[in-house]
N, C-alpha and C positions, 0 to 999 in steps of 0.2 A: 217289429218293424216290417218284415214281409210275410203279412197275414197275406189271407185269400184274398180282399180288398186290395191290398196293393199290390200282389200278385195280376189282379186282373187291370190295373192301370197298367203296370208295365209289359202286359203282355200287349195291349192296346199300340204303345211308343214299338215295342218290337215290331207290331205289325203295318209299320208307316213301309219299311223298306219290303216286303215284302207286298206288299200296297203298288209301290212305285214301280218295281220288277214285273207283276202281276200287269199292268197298265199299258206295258209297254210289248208284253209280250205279243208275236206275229201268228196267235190262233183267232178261230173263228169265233170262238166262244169265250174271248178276254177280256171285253166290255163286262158280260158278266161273269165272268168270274170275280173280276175287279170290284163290282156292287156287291157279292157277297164278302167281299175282304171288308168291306168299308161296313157293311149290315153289322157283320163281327164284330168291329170296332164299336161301333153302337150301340151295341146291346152288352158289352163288356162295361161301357159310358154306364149305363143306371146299372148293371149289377156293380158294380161296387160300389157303387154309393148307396144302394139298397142294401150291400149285405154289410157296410162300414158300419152302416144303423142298426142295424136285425141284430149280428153278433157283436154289438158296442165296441168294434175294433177302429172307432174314428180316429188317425192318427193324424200328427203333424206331416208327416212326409205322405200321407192320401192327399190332404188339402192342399199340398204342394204338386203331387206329381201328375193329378187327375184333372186338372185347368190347364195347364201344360200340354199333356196328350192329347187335348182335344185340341184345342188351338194348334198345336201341330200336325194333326191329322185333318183340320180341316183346313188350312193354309196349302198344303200339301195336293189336298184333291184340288180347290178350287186353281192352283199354280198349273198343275195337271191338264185341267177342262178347259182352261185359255188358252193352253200352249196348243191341244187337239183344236181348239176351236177359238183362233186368235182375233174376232170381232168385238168390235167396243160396247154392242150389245151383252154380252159374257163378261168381259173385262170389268164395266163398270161397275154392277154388283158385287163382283169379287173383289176390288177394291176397299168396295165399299165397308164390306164383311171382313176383311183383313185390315184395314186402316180403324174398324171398330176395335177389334181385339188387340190392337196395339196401346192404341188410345187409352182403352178402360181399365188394361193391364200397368200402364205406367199411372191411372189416377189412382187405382188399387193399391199400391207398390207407397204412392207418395201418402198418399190419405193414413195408409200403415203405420209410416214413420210421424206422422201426425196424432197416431193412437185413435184415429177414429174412422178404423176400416169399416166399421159397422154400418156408417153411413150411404156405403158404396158396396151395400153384400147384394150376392143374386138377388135380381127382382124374378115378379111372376112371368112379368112382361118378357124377360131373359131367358125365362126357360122356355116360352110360348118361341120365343125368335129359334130358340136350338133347336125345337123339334124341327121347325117348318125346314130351316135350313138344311138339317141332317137328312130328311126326306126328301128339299131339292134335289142336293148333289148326289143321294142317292140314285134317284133318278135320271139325272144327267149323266150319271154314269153306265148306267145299265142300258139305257138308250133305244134300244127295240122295244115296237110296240108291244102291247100285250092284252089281247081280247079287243082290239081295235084300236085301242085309249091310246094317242100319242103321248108316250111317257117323255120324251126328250121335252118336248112343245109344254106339259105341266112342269117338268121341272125346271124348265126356263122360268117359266109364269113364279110358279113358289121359291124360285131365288126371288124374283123381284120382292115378291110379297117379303120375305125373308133379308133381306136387304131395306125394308121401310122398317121393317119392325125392329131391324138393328139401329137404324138413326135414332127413332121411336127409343128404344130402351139406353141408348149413349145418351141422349139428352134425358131420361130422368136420372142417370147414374150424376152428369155434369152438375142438374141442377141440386139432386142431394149435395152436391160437394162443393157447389158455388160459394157458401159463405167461407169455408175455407182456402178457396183459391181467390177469393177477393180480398183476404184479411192478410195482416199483415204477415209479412214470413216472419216463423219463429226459428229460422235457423240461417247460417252464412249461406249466400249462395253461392259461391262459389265452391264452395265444399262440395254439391251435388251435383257440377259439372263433369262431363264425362269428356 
């Protein structure tokens, strides 16, 4: 249960608050420092899913707690980057990005209980949206330029980019699972009322 793999997921969820504290702190140097917290988290993101594979440690509780960490690590920054910088320009992407990962994680969730999550597993397209996005807000966080390059001004641009390519990969998850969400329910609904 807590190989190196899920060892590095959870240290991932540890370092949300750590993250927050870091962000908020009153140095000169806590933008980045903040970008190296979130880099960390990042590179913990593919190693353990590189090493869940490498050393055939793929567990139930990886595949659970490593969509999770990220989704809250990146809910977390983007919550973060609106409240520093609360225009609709920022907001809307983040929305956008956060309203995906609700969305996909409740068709995942239901498709489940349908027995055909398969239909709705990462696309290519998915992973192409994580990187872009993990490289926005990394940048949006780290904020000073660097060798000239306005990095805040790119990481605006590749949230946007980053935020199409999420409508982009919601609408192939929706359309794999359209015939299930237009066919008849196979179970009470009321039962799955919260």
């Amino acid at each position: 249960m807590f190989n190196i793999p899920n060892l590095l997921t959870l240290l991932r969820i540890v370092l949300i608050p750590v993250f927050v504290i870091v962000f908020f702190l009153p140095w000169t140097l806590a933008a980045q420092a903040c970008a190296v917290v979130f880099a960390l988290a990042g590179v913990t993101d593919w190693l353990d899913g590189y090493l869940a594979r490498r050393l055939n440690q793929v567990s139930s509780m990886g595949a659970f707690l490593d969509p999770v960490a990220d989704k809250l690590m990146v809910a977390t920054a983007l919550i973060l980057l609106v409240q520093s910088d609360p225009t609709p320009a920022l907001a809307v992407p983040a929305l956008i990005i956060i309203g995906r990962e609700i969305t996909i994680s409740a068709l995942r969730e239901w498709m489940a209980e349908l027995g055909a999550r398969a239909q709705v597993a990462v696309s290519v397209i998915g992973k192409i949206k994580t990187a872009v996005q993990m490289v926005a807000i990394f940048m949006l966080i780290y904020r000073e330029d660097i060798w000239g390059l306005p990095v805040y001004l790119i990481g605006y641009v590749l949230l946007y980019v980053a935020a199409i390519l999420t409508l982009w990969s919601m609408m192939v998850y929706l359309r794999a699972a359209w015939p299930a969400l237009t066919g008849p329910a196979n179970y009470p609904y009321e039962e799955h009322r919260e």
